[in-house]
C-alpha positions as CSV (number, residue, x, y, z in Angstrom):
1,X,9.0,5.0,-15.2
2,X,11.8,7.3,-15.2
3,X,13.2,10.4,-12.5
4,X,11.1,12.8,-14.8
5,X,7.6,10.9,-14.0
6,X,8.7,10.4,-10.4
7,X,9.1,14.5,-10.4
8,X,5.5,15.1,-12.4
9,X,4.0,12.8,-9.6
10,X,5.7,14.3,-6.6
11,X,4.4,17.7,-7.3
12,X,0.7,16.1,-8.7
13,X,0.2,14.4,-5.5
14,X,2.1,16.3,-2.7
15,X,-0.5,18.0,-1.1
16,X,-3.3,15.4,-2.0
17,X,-5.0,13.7,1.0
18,X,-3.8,9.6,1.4
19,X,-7.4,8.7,0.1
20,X,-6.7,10.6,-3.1
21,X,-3.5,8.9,-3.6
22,X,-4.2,5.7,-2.7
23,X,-7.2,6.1,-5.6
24,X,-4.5,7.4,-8.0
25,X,-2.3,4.6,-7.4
26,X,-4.6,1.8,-8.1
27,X,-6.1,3.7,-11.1
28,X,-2.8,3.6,-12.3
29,X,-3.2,-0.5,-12.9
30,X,-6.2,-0.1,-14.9
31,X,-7.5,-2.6,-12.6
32,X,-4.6,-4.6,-12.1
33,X,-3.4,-3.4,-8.6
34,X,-1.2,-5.1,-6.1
35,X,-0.5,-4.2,-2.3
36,X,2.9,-5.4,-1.3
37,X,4.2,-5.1,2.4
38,X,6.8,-5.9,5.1
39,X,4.5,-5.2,7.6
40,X,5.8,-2.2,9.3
41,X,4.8,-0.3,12.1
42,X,1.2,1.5,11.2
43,X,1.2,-0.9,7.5
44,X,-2.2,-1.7,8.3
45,X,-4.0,1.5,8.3
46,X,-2.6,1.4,4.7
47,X,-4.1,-2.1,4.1
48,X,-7.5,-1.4,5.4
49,X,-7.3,2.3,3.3
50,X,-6.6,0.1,0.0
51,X,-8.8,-2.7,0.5
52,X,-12.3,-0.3,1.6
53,X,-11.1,0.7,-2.0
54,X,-10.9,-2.1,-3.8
55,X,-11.9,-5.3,-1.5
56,X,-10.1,-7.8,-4.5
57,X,-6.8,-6.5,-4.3
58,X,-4.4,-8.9,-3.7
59,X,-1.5,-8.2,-1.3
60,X,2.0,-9.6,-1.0
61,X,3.9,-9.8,2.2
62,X,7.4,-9.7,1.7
63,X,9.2,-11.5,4.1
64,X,13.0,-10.1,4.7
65,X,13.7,-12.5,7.6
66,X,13.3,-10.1,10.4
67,X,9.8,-9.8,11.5
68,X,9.2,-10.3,15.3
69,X,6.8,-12.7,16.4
70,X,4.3,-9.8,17.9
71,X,4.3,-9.0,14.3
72,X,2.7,-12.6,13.4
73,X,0.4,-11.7,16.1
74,X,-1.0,-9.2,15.0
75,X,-1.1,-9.6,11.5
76,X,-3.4,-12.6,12.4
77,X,-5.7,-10.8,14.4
78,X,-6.1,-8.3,11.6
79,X,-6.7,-10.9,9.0
């Protein structure tokens, strides 16, 4: 990856809808497609949108040392 394929897929994908990118993204693993996250405000709508694509996909939660406890709250509800 370099600035000029960061450009290409700016313009290829700035007025696609999230669905279409989120498709494009995981195609771009050629099956081998990982979700990492800090868990930010909203991350979960991104989480459900990936995994109704492909249900397998593992996910990472990176954990910077900052996360409230309303965060671990939720994130176990949602799981």
């Amino acid at each position: 990856m370099n600035p000029h394929h960061l450009a290409q897929w700016n313009a290829e994908l700035r007025h696609k809808t999230a669905l279409e990118i989120a498709k494009w993204a995981i195609a771009q693993g050629n099956g081998r497609a990982l979700l990492a996250t800090n868990f930010p405000p909203y991350e979960a709508v991104i989480l459900h949108l990936f995994v109704e694509l492909k249900p397998d996909i593992p996910f990472l939660w990176v954990y910077h040392g900052d996360i409230l406890l309303a965060t671990y709250r939720h994130s176990e509800e949602l799981i």
